[in-house]
MIKOL-65193 format. One record per residue (C-alpha): y, z, x; residue in one letter. Coordinates in steps of 0.001 Angstrom, whole numbers. Example, Ala and Ser with C-alpha at 12.3 -4.5 7.8 and 13.67 -1.06 7.14 Angstrom:
<kolros>
KOLRO        c2        c3        c1   residuo
KOLRO     -4500      7800     12300         a
KOLRO     -1060      7140     13670         s
</kolros>
This chain:
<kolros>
KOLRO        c2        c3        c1   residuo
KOLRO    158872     63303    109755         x
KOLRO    156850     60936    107429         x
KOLRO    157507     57544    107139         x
KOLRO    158595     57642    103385         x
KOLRO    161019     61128    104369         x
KOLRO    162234     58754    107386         x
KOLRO    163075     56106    104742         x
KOLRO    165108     58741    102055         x
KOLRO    167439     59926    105343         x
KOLRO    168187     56657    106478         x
KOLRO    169440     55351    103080         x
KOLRO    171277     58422    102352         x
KOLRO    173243     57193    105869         x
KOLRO    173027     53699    104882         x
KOLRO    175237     54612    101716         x
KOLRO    177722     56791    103365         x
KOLRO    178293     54456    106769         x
KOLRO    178487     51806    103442         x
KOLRO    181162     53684    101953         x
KOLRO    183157     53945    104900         x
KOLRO    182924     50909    105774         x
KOLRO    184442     49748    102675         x
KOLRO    187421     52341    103307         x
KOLRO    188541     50999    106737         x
KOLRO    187692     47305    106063         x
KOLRO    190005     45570    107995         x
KOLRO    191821     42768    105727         x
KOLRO    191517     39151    106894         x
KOLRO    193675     35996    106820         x
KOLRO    193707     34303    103651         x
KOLRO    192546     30628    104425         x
KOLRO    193097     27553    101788         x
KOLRO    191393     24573    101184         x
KOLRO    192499     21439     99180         x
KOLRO    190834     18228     98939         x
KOLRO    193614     16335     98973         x
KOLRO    195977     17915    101327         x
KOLRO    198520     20767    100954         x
KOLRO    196209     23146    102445         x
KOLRO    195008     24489    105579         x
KOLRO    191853     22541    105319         x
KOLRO    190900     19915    103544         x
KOLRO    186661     20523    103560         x
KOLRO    185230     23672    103062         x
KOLRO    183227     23445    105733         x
KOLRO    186302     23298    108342         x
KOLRO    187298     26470    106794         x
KOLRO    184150     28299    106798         x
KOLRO    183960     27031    110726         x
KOLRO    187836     28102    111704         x
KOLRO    187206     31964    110221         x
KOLRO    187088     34979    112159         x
KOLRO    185258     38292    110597         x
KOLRO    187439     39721    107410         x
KOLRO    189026     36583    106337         x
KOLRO    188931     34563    103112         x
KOLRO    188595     30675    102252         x
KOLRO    190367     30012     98869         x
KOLRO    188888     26693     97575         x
KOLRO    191339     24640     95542         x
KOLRO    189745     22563     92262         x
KOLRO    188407     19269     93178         x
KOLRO    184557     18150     94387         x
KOLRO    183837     18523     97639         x
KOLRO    180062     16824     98918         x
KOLRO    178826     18743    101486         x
KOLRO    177013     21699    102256         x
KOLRO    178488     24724    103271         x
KOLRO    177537     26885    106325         x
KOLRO    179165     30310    105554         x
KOLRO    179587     32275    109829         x
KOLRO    178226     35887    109748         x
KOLRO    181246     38204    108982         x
KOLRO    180860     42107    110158         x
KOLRO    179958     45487    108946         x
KOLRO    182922     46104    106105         x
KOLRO    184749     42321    107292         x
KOLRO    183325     39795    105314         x
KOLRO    183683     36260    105352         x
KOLRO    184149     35457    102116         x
KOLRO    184613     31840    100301         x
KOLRO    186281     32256     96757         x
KOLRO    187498     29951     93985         x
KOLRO    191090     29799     93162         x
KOLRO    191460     31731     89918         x
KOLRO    190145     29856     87107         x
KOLRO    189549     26509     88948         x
KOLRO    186893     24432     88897         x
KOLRO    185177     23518     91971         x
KOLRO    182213     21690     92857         x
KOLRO    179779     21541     96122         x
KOLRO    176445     20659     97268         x
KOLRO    175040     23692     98091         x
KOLRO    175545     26558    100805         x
KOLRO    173955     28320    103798         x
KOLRO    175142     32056    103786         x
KOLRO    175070     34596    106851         x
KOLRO    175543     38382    107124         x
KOLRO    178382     39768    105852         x
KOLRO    178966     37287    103797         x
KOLRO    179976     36383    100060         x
KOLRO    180015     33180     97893         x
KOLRO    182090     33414     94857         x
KOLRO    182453     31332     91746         x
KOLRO    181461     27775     92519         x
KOLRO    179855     25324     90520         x
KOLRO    177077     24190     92749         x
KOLRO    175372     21168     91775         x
KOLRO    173287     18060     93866         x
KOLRO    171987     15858     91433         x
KOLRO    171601     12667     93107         x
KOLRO    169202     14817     95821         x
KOLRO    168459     18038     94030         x
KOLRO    165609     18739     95893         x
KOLRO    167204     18427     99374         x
KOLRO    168669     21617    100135         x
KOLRO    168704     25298     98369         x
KOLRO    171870     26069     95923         x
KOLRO    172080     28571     98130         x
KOLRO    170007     29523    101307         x
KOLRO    170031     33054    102803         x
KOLRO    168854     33292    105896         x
KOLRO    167189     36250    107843         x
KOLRO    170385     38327    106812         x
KOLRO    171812     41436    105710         x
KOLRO    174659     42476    103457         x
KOLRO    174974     38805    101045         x
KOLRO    177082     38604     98177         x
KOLRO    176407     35609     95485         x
KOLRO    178268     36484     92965         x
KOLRO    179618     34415     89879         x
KOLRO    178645     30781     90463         x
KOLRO    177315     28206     88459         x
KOLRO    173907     26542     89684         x
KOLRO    172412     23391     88346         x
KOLRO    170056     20698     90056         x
KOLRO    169671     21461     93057         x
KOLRO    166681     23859     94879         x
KOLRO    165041     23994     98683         x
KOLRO    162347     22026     99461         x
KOLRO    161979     19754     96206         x
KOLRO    160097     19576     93576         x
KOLRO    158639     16088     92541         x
KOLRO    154687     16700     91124         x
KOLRO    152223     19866     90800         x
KOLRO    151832     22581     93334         x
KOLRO    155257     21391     95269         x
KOLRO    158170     23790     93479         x
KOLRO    160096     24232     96545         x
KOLRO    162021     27301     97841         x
KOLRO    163690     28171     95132         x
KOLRO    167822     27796     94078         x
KOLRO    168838     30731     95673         x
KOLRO    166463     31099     98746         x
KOLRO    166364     33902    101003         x
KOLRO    164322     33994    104205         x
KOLRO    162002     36336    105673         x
KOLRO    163277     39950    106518         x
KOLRO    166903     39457    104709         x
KOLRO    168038     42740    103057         x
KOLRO    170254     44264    101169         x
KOLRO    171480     41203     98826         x
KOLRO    173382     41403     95998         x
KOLRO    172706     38421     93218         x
KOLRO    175210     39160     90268         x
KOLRO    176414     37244     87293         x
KOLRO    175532     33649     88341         x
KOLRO    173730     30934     86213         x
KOLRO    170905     28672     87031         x
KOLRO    169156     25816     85044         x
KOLRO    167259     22967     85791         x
KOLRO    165632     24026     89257         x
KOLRO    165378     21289     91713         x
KOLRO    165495     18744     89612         x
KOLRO    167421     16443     86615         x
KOLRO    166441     15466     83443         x
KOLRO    163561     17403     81782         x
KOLRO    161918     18183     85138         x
KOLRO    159752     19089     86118         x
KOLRO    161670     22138     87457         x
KOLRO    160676     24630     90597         x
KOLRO    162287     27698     91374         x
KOLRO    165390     29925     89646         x
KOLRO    165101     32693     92877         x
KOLRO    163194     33013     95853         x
KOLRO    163358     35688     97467         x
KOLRO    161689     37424    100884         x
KOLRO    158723     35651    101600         x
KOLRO    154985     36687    102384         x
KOLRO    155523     36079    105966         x
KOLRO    158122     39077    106427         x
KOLRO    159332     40370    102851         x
KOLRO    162808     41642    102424         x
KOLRO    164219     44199    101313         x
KOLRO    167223     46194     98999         x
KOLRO    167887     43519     96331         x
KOLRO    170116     44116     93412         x
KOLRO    169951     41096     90929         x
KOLRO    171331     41448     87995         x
KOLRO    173840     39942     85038         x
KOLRO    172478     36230     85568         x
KOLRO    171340     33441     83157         x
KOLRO    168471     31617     84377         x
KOLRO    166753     28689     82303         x
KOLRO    164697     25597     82700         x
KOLRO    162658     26541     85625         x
KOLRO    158712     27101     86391         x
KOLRO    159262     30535     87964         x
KOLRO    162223     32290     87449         x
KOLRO    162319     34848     90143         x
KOLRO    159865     35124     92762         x
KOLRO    159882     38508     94800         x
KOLRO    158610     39565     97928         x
KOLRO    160194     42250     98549         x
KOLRO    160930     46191     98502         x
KOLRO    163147     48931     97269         x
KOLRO    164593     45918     94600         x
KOLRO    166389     46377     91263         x
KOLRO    166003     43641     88759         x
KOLRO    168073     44142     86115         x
KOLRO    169801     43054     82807         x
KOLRO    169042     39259     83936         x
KOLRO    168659     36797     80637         x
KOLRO    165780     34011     81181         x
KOLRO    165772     31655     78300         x
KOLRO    164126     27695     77819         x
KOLRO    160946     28067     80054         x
KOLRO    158791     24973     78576         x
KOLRO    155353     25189     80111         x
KOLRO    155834     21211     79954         x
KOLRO    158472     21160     82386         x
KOLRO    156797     23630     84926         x
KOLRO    156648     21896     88247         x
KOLRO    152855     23490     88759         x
KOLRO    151936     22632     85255         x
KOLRO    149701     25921     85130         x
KOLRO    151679     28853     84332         x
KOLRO    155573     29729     84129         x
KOLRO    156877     33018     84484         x
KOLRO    159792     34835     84115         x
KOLRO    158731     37321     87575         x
KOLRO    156170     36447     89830         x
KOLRO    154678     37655     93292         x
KOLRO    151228     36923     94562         x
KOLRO    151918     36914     98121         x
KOLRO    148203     36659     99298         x
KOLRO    148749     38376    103092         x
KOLRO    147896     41521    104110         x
KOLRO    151240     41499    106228         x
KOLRO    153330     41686    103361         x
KOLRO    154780     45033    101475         x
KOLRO    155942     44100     98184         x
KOLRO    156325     47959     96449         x
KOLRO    158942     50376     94697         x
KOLRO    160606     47257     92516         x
KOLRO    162521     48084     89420         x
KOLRO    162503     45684     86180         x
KOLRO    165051     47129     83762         x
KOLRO    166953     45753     80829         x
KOLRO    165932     42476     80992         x
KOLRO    165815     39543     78352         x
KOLRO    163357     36606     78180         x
KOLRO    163761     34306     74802         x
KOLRO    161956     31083     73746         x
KOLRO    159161     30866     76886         x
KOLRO    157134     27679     74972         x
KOLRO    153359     26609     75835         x
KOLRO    150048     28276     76009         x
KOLRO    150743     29846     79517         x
KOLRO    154160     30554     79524         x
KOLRO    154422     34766     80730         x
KOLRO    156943     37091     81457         x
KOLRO    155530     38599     84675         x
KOLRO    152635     37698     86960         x
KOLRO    151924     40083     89620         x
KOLRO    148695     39047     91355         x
KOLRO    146616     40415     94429         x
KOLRO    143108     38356     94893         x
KOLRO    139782     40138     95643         x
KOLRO    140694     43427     94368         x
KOLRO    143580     43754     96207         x
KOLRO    142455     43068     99236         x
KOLRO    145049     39632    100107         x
KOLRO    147724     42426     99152         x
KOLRO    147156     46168    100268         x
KOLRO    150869     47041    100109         x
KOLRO    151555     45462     96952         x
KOLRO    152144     48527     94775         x
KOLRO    154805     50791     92728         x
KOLRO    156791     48676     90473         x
KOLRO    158832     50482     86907         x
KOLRO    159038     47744     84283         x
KOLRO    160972     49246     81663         x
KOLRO    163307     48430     78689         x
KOLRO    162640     44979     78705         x
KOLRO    162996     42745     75813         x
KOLRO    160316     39606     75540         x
KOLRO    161209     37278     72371         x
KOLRO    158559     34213     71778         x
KOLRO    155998     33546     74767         x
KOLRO    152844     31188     74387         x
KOLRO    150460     33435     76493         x
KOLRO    150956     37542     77029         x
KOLRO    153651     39412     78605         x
KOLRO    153013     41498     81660         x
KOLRO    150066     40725     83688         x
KOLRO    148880     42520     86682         x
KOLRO    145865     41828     89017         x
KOLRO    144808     44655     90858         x
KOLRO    148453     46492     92259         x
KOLRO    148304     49973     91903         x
KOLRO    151053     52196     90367         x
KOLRO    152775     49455     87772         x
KOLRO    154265     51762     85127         x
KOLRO    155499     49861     82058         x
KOLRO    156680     52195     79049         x
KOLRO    159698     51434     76768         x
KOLRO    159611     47792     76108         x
KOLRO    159982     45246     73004         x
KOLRO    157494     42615     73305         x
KOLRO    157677     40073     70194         x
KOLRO    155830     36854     69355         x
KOLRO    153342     36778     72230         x
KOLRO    150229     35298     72607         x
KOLRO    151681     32202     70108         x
KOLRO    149608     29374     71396         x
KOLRO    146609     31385     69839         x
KOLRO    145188     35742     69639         x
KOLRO    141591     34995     69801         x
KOLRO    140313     36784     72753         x
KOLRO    143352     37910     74416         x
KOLRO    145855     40137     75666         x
KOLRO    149122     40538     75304         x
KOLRO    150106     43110     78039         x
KOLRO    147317     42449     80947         x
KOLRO    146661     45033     83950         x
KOLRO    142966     45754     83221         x
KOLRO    142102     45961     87135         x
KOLRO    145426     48253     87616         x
KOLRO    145092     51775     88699         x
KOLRO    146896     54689     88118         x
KOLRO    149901     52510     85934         x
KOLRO    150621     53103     82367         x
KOLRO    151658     51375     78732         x
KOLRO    153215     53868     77134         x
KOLRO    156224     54186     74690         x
KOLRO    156190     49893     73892         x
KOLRO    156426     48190     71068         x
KOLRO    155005     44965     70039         x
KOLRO    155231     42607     67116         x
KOLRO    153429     39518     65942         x
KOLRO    154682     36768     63819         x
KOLRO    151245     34760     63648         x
KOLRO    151405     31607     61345         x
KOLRO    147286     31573     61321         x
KOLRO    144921     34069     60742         x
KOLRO    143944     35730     64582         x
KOLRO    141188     38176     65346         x
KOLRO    139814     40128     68159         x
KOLRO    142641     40528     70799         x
KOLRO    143937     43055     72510         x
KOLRO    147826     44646     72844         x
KOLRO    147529     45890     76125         x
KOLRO    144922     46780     78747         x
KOLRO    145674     48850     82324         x
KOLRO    142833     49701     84271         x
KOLRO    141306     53389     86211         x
KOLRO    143554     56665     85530         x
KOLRO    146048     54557     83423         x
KOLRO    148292     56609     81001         x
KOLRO    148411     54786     77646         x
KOLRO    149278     55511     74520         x
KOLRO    152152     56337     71666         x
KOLRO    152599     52149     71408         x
KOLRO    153236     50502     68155         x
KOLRO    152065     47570     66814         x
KOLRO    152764     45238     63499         x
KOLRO    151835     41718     62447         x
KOLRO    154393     40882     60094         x
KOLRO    152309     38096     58412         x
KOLRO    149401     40092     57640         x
KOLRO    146998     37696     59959         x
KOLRO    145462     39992     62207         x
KOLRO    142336     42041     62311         x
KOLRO    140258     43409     64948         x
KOLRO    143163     44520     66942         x
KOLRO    141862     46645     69967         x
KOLRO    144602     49259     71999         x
KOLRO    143567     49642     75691         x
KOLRO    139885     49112     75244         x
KOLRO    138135     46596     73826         x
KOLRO    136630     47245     70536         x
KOLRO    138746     50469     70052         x
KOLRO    140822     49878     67532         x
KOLRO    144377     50272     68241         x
KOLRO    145077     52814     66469         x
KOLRO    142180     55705     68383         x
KOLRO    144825     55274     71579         x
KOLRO    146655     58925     70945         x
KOLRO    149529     58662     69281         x
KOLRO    150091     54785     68656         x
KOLRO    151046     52957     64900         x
KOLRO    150497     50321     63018         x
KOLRO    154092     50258     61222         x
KOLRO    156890     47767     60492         x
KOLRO    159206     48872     63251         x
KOLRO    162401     48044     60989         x
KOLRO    164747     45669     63268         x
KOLRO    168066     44964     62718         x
KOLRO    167214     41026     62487         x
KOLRO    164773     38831     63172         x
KOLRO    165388     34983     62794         x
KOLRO    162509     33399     64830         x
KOLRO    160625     32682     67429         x
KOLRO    162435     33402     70799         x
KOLRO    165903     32854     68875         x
KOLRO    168887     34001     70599         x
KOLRO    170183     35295     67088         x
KOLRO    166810     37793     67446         x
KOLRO    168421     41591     66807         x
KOLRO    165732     44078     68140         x
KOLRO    167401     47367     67878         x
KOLRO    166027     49612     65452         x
KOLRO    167565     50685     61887         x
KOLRO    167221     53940     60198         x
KOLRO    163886     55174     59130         x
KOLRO    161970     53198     61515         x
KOLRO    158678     54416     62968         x
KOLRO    159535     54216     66021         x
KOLRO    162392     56524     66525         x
KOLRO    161862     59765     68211         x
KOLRO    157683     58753     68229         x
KOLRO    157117     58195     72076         x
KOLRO    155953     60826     74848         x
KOLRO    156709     62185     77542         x
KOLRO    156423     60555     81248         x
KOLRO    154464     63108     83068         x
KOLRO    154703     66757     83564         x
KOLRO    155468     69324     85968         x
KOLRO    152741     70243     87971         x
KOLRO    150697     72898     88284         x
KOLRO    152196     75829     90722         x
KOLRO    156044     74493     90195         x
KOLRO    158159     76456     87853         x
KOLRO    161460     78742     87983         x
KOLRO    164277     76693     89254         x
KOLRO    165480     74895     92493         x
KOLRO    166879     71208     93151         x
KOLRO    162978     70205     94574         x
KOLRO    160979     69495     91906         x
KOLRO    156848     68579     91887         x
KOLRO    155517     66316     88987         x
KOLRO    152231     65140     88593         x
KOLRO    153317     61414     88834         x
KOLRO    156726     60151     90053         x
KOLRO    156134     56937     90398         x
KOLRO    157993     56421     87044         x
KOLRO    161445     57128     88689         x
KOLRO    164122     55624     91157         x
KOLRO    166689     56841     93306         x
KOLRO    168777     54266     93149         x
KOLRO    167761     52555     97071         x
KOLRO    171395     52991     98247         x
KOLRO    172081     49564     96302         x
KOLRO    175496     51137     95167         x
KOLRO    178306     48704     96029         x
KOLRO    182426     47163     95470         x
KOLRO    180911     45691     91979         x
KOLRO    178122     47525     90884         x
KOLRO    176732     50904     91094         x
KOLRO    172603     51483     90881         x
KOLRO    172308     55206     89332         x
KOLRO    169111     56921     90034         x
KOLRO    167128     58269     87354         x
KOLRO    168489     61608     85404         x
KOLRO    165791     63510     83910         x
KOLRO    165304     65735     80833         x
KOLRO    162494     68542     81689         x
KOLRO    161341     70356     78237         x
KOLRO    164230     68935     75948         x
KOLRO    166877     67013     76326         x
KOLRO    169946     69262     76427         x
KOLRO    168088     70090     80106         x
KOLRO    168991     67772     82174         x
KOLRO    169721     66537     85689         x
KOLRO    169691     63516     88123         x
KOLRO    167604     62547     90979         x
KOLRO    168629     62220     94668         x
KOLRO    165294     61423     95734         x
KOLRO    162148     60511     95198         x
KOLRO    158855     61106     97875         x
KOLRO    155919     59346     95926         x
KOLRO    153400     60554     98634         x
KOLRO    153989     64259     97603         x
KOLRO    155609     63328     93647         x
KOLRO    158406     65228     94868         x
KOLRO    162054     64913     93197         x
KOLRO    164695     65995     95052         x
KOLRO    167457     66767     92376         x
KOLRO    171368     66987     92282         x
KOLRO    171480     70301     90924         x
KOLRO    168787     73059     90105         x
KOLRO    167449     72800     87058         x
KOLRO    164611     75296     85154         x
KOLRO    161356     74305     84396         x
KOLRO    157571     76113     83810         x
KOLRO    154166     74478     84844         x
KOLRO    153140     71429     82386         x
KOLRO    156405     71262     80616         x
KOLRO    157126     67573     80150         x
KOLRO    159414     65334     81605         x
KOLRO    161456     62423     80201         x
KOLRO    163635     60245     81652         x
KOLRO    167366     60726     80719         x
KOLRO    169484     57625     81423         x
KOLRO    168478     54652     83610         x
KOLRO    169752     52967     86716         x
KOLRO    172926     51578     84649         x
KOLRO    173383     54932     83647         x
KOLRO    172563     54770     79734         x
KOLRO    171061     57313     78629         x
KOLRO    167850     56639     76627         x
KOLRO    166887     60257     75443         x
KOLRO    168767     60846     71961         x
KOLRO    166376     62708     70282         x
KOLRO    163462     65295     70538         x
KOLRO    161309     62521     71942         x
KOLRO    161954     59150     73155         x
KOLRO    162176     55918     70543         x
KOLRO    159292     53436     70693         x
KOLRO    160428     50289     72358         x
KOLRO    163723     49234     74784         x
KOLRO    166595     49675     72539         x
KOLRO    167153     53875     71912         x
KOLRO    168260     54171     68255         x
KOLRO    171758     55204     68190         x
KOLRO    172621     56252     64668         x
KOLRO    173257     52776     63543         x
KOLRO    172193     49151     64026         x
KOLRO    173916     49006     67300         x
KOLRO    175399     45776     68827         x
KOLRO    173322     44243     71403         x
KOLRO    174247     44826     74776         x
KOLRO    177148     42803     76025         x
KOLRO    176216     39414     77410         x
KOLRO    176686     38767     81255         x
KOLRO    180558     38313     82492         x
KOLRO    181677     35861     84732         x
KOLRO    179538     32939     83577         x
KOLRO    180182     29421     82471         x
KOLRO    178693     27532     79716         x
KOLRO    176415     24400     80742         x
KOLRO    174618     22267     78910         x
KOLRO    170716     22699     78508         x
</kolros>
């Protein structure tokens, strides 16, 4: 059995010994804790130590100063340490195990923010942080350039199958304006990780928002706001993803970047995602296969997405706006011109220049890249010699792609949170993308295996399903859109989909994708919109903001 066949059986009995679990999880003793008596402890940390597997601490309102060391629970008995309802509580920072979950704290160590993570993950499986609050605080420190620490949530090498939901960070390691380290860091380039769903959390004032080193990760519907190139701990770039793990050891592949929204990124090298590999991609062999896809990027200083060298990056259906602020001349705003066999395809980009700039490029993706059916618009009238994937092609030679007002429902300004990017009737860009590949040669009739020419623009969903959130693989449309069906499986080696139910196809006849891991579906029309947001009719509200969080102040 190949290695990637090995890895679709064992998370198909991942998610059903998962499932079970869940069903006969044996229910624990419900601890308290109250700082000032009344309780059954009065420390957290005398709670967290007196727990067997399954039971609960309930932490009373109050401020407790220490640092937490969560025990490992078991399979389906979790150790879990929980706020009482709506009560505020407030702790140094914690040290979670497997089995574990931390829920709803404010978690805060200003007077040594640099000392210890917000929370640190070890080598574990099977994490919960869900809900908390996260300010000052970060592993490792973060007190000049090149020094950003570990991150405020830190996970170490080989820890899998964590699940990062609805929490808010700001000001990374540090007080005042900075400079600030790390929002997330998670696996490392010493033994990766693996099966990470992060998703519904607010992260600001930091240098790098999430660094990855991982596999088989969804990264999704996440808000990054506020990242000043000023208060960058490195004081080179910030970014809102990054990986560049620079060892040959390390597998960083099959990532998904969905949904997400990054506002108000200020200074000349402020990006949205740096994904690097050295020496033609030598430092990083098994850095590979990542979907970026119905993104939304709202006011950056330098480009959006840039890629060094990974193969198989496909980025189609996002909203870029205001890029490349701090100045056109000469550059790009979606980079991947060493990238094989990715794609740009289906995005949308707009430019709000104040000065007149010349001679850049949209995008760029290197060998066997699939471009094409973009759309582009300076709304100030200031640019000229724009170029599509080549340089010195004008944009508009790259099959199917316009020059066109897109028609949002709002625009303010730069990086505003006010910013409305969905599209109104009679914009361009409805119904004017493509396809994502096609089915190949040989495969046609019917059947629930299915052969495309490229799947590496599809998901199955990594058996991240859990108690709070469910990760639905792709659905597909194959011809039109009233066809349809969802994936169980993907093989990349072979571009085999394995699908639910047997669907009908010919040779060639294109295939879209249908709804995406949240389980919207995207494909309204004949064809796919330009852009992130699939025109609904009307101007439709913007998605709903993360639950769970709590204001604090910037």
């Amino acid at each position: 059995m190949s290695r990637l066949n090995l890895r679709i059986v064992t998370l198909a009995m991942q998610t059903v010994c998962c499932v079970l679990l869940l069903a006969v999880s044996a229910s624990g003793a419900n601890l308290t804790v109250k700082s000032g008596g009344g309780g059954n402890f009065t420390t957290i940390q005398a709670c967290a130590t007196a727990m067997a597997a399954g039971d609960t601490c309930t932490v009373y309102a109050g401020t407790y100063n220490e640092i937490v060391a969560v025990p490992a629970g078991s399979a389906g008995n979790y150790n879990t340490v929980t706020v009482n309802g709506s009560d505020v509580v407030n702790v140094l920072g914690f040290t979670a195990s497997s089995h574990t979950k931390i829920i709803g704290f404010h978690i805060s160590n200003p007077s040594s923010p640099g000392s210890h993570a917000c929370v640190e993950i070890g080598a574990s499986k099977d994490v919960y942080v869900n809900s908390n609050v996260m300010t000052s605080c970060g592993a490792g420190g973060v007190p000049g350039p090149s020094n950003c620490g570990a991150g405020m949530i830190h996970s170490s090498p080989n820890s899998s199958f964590l699940y990062i939901q609805r929490n808010t960070l700001t000001k990374a390691g540090n007080v005042g304006s900075g400079p600030f380290g790390l929002g997330m860091d998670l696996g490392d380039p010493s033994g990766s990780g693996d099966h990470y769903l992060v998703e519904n959390n607010d992260i600001s004032h930091y240098d790098l928002g999430i660094k990855f080193n991982n596999q088989f990760g969804v990264f999704r519907n996440n808000t990054f706001h506020d990242q000043l190139d000023a208060e960058g701990c490195e004081n080179t770039h910030t970014d809102e993803f990054f990986s560049e793990p620079g060892t040959t050891s390390t597998t960083v592949q099959h990532n998904v970047f969905e949904g997400n929204l990054q506002r108000n990124a200020v200074g000349p090298n402020a990006k949205t995602m740096l994904m690097q590999s050295d020496n033609s991609g030598a430092t990083c062999p098994n850095c590979s296969y990542a979907i970026v896809r119905y993104n939304v990027v709202s006011g950056l200083g330098s480009g959006a997405a840039s890629n060094y060298y990974w193969p198989h990056i496909m980025n189609y259906n996002n909203t870029v706006v205001d890029a490349l602020n701090n100045g056109a001349s000469n550059g790009t705003a979606d980079y991947a011109q060493f990238s094989p066999t990715g794609s740009y395809i289906n995005n949308l980009y707009l430019f709000h220049f104040s000065s007149s700039q010349s001679n850049f490029n949209v995008y760029q993706c290197g060998l066997g890249c699939n471009f094409g059916y973009n759309l582009y618009f300076c709304a100030t009238s200031n640019c000229s010699s724009v170029w599509g994937n080549t340089p010195a092609i004008p944009f508009l030679n790259d099959t199917g792609s316009k020059n066109a007002d897109p028609k949002f429902a709002n625009y303010v300004g730069f990086g505003n949170a006010a910013n409305d990017y969905h599209l109104l009737a009679g914009s361009p860009a409805i119904a004017a993308g493509r396809y994502l590949t096609t089915v190949a040669s040989g495969d046609a009739g019917s059947g629930t295996s299915l052969v495309v020419n490229d799947a590496a623009y599809f998901q199955d969903g990594y058996g991240l399903s859990n108690a709070y959130s469910t990760v639905s693989p792709d659905c597909i449309a194959v011809g039109t859109a009233s066809n349809h069906v969802c994936i169980t499986a993907v093989n990349y080696a072979t571009n085999t989909l394995t699908l639910a139910s047997p669907i009908s196809r010919s040779s060639g006849q294109p295939v879209y994708l249908y709804s995406k891991s949240d389980g919207v579906q995207v494909l309204t029309g004949a064809a796919p919109d330009i852009g992130a947001y699939a025109y609904t009719g009307s101007s439709a509200n913007l998605p709903a903001p993360p639950s769970g969080l709590s204001a604090v102040v910037n």
